[in-house]
C-alpha positions as CSV (number, residue, x, y, z in Angstrom):
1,X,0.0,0.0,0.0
2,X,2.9,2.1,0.1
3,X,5.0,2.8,-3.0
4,X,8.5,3.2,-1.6
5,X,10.6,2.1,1.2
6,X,12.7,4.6,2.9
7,X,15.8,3.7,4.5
8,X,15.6,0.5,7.2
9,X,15.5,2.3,11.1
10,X,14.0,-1.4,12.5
11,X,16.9,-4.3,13.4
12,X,14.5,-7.0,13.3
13,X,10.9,-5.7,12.7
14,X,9.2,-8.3,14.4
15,X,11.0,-7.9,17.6
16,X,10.6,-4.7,17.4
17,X,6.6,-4.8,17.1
18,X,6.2,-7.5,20.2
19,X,8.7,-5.1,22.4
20,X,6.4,-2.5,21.6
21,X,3.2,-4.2,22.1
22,X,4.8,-5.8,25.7
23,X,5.8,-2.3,26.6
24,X,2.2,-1.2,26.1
25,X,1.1,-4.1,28.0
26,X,2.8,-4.0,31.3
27,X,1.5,-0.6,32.2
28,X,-2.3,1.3,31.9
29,X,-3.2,2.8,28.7
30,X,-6.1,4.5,27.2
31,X,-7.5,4.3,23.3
32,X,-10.1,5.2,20.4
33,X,-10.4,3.2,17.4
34,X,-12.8,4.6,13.9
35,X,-15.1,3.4,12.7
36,X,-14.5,1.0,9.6
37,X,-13.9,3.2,6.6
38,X,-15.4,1.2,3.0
39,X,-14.7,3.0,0.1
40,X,-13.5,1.8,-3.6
41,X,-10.7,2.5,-6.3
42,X,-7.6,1.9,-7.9
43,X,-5.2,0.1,-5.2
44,X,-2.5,2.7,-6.7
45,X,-4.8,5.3,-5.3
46,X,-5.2,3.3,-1.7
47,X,-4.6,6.0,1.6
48,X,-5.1,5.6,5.4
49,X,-7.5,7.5,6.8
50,X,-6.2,7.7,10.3
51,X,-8.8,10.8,10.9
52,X,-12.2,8.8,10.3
53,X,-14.8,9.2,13.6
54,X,-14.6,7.2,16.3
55,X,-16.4,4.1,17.1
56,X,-14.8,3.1,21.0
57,X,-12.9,4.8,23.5
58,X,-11.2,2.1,25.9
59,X,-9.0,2.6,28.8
60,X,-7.6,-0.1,30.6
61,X,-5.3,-1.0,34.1
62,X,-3.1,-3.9,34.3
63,X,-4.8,-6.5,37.3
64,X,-7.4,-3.3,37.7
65,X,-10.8,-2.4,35.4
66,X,-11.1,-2.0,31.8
67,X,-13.9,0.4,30.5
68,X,-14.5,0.2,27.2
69,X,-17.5,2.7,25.2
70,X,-19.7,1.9,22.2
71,X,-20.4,5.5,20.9
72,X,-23.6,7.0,19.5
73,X,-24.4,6.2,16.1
74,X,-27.1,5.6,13.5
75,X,-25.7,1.8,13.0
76,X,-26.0,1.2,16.6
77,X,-27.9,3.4,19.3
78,X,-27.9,7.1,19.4
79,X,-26.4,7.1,22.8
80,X,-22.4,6.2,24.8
81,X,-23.1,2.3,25.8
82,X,-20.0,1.3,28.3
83,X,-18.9,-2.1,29.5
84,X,-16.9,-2.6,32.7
85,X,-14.8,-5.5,32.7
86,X,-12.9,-7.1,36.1
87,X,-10.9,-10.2,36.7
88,X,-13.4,-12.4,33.3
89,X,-16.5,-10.6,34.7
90,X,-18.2,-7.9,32.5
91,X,-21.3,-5.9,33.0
92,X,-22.8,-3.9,30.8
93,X,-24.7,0.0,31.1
94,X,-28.9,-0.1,29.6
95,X,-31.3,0.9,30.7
96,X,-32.5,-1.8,32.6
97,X,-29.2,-1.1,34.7
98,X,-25.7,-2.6,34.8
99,X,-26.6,-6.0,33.4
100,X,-24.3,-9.0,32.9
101,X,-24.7,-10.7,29.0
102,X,-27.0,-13.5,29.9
103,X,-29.1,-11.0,31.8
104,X,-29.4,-8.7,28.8
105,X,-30.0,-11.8,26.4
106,X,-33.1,-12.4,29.0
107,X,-34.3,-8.5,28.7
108,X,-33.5,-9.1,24.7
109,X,-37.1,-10.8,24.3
110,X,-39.6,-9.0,26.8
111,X,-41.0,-6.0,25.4
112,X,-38.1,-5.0,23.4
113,X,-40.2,-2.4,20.7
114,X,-40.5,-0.4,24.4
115,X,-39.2,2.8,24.2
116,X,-37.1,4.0,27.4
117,X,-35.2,6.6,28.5
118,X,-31.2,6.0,28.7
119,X,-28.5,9.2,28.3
120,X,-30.6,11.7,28.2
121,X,-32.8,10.3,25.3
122,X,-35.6,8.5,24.6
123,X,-34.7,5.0,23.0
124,X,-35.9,1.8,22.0
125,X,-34.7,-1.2,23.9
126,X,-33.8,-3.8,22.0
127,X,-30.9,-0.9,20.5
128,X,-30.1,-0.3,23.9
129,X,-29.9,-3.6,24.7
130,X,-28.4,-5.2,21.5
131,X,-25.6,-2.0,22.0
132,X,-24.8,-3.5,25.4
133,X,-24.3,-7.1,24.4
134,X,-21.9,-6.0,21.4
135,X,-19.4,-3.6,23.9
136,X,-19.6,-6.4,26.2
137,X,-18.5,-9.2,24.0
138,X,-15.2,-6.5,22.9
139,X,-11.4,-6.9,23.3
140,X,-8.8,-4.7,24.8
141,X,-7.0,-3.1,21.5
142,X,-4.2,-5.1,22.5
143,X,-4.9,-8.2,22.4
144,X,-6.2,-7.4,18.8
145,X,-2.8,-6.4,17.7
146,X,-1.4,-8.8,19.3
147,X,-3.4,-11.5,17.2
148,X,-2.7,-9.5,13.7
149,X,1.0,-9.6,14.9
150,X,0.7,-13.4,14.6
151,X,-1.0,-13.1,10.9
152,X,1.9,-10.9,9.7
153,X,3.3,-13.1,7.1
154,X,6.5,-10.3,6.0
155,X,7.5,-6.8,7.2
156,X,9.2,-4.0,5.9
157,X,9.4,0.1,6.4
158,X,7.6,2.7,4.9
159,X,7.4,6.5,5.7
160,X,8.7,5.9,9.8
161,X,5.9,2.9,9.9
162,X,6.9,-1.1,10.2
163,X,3.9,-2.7,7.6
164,X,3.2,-6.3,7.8
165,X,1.6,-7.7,4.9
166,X,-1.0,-10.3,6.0
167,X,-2.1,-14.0,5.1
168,X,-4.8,-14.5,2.5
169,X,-6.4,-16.2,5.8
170,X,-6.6,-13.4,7.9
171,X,-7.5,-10.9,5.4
172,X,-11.0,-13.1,4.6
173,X,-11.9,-13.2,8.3
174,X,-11.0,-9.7,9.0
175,X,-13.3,-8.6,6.1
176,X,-16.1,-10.6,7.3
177,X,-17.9,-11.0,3.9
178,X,-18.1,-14.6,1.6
179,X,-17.2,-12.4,-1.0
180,X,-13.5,-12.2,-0.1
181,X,-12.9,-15.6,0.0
182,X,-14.3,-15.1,-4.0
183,X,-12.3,-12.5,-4.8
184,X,-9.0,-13.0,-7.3
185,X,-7.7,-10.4,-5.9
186,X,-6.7,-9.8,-2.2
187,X,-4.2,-7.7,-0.2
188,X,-3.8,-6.8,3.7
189,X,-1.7,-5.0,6.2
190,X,-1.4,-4.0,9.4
191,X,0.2,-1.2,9.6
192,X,2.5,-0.4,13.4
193,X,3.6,2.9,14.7
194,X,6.3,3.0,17.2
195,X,7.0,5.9,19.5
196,X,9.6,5.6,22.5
197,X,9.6,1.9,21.9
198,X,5.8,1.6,22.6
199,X,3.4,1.0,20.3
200,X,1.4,4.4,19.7
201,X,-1.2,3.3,16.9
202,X,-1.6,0.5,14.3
203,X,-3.9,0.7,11.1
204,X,-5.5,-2.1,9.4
205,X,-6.1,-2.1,5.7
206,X,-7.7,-4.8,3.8
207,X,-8.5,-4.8,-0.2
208,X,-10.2,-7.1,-2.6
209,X,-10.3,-6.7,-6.0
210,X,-12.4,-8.1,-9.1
211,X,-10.6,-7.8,-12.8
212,X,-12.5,-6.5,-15.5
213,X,-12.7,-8.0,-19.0
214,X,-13.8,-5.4,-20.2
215,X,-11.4,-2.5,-18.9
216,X,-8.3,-4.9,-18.1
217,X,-8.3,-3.0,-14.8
218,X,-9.2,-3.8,-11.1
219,X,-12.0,-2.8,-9.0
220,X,-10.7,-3.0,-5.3
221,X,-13.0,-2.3,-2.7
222,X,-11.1,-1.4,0.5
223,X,-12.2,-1.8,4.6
224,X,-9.6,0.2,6.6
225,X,-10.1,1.0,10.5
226,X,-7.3,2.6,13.1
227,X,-6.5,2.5,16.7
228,X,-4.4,4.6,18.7
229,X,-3.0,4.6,22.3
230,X,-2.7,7.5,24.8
231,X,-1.9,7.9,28.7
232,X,0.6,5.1,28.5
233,X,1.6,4.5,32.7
234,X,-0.9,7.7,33.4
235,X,-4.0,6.1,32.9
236,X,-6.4,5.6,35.9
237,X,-9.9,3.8,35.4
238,X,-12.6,4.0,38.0
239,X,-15.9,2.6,36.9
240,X,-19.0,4.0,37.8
241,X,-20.3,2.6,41.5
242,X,-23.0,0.6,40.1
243,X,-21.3,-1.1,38.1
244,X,-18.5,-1.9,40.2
245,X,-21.3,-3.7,42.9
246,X,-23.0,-5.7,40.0
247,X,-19.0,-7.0,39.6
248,X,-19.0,-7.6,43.5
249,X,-21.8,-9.9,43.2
């Protein structure tokens, strides 16, 4: 995705990425990853879009709390929807309260067209509720990266960024569609930023393409989403009250 190399600053990329992502590890961190960007082109013409609006906001404390937030939007609920997560345990905000996920899979089928009020807004359940069970059911970015790393079939350097280009495997089940497993075309990368040897953002960006007959060219349609870290060591997380008793119980 990237049409020149610049001069090698990495030793051994792949050390270099798993330092990083056990630096970010040992200590607290917060996040926000976009949404996932879909657009379609040339793959000469292929750019990151590190800028696109958020879809989470995640901090997190090593042996403490995560929090992680689902924010409004038309796809999901027009409202924040946060999940607390301690020691495996994970409860999720609605507005039924701070429900675990086989409570809110219960609330799922009883009156769930019922409109309620949650952040301010009035709401319909079932969004509320559906919301909740998809926050609760996330990773910490982390762990993500730290699977992608394992994907990462070569490296190389581009523009002060260490790209690994990843398996045709990974690249289907990250896009999440039958039709990549079709396509004759297919490309992928995730794409690791490194700032005082801790990892400060990765990118994914995935592409498949269909050749025409008729044009002799390719049409690529590309998914593309980012993360990126913040409060590295400075990050504290205390979870709303209720929904550090729900944990206690």
């Amino acid at each position: 995705f990237f049409a020149a190399a610049t001069a090698a600053g990495f030793g051994d990329p792949e050390a270099d990425v798993r330092a990083a992502l056990r630096s970010l590890g040992r200590s607290s961190y917060a996040w926000e990853t976009t949404v996932r960007q879909r657009s379609n082109g040339e793959a000469a013409n292929l750019t990151l879009k590190p800028n696109a609006p958020l879809e989470v906001t995640g901090k997190t404390e090593p042996g403490g709390y995560t929090e992680i937030t689902l924010l409004p939007s038309r796809q999901t609920v027009d409202a924040p929807v946060t999940a607390v997560f301690k020691s495996g345990d994970v409860v999720g905000h609605t507005p039924l309260g701070w429900l675990r996920r086989t409570e809110i899979r219960e609330a799922e089928g009883a009156q769930k067209d019922r409109i309620v009020p949650f952040e301010g807004k009035s709401l319909r359940l079932f969004r509320c509720l559906a919301a909740a069970l998809r926050v609760t059911a996330m990773r910490v970015p982390l762990e993500e990266a730290l699977d992608l790393m394992a994907d990462v079939k070569s490296y190389r350097e581009a523009d002060g960024y260490l790209i690994g280009a990843l398996r045709d495997g990974a690249i289907e089940k990250l896009w999440s569609e039958p039709r990549a497993k079709r396509a004759p075309e297919i490309q992928g990368s995730v794409i690791f930023k490194i700032s005082d040897n801790v990892l400060a953002e990765y990118h994914v960006l995935l592409a498949i393409g269909f050749p025409s007959s008729k044009t002799r060219t390719v049409a690529w349609s590309v998914v593309q989403w980012t993360t990126r870290f913040r409060g590295n060591g400075s990050t504290t997380v205390v979870p709303p009250g209720a929904a550090m008793e729900r944990l206690k119980d």
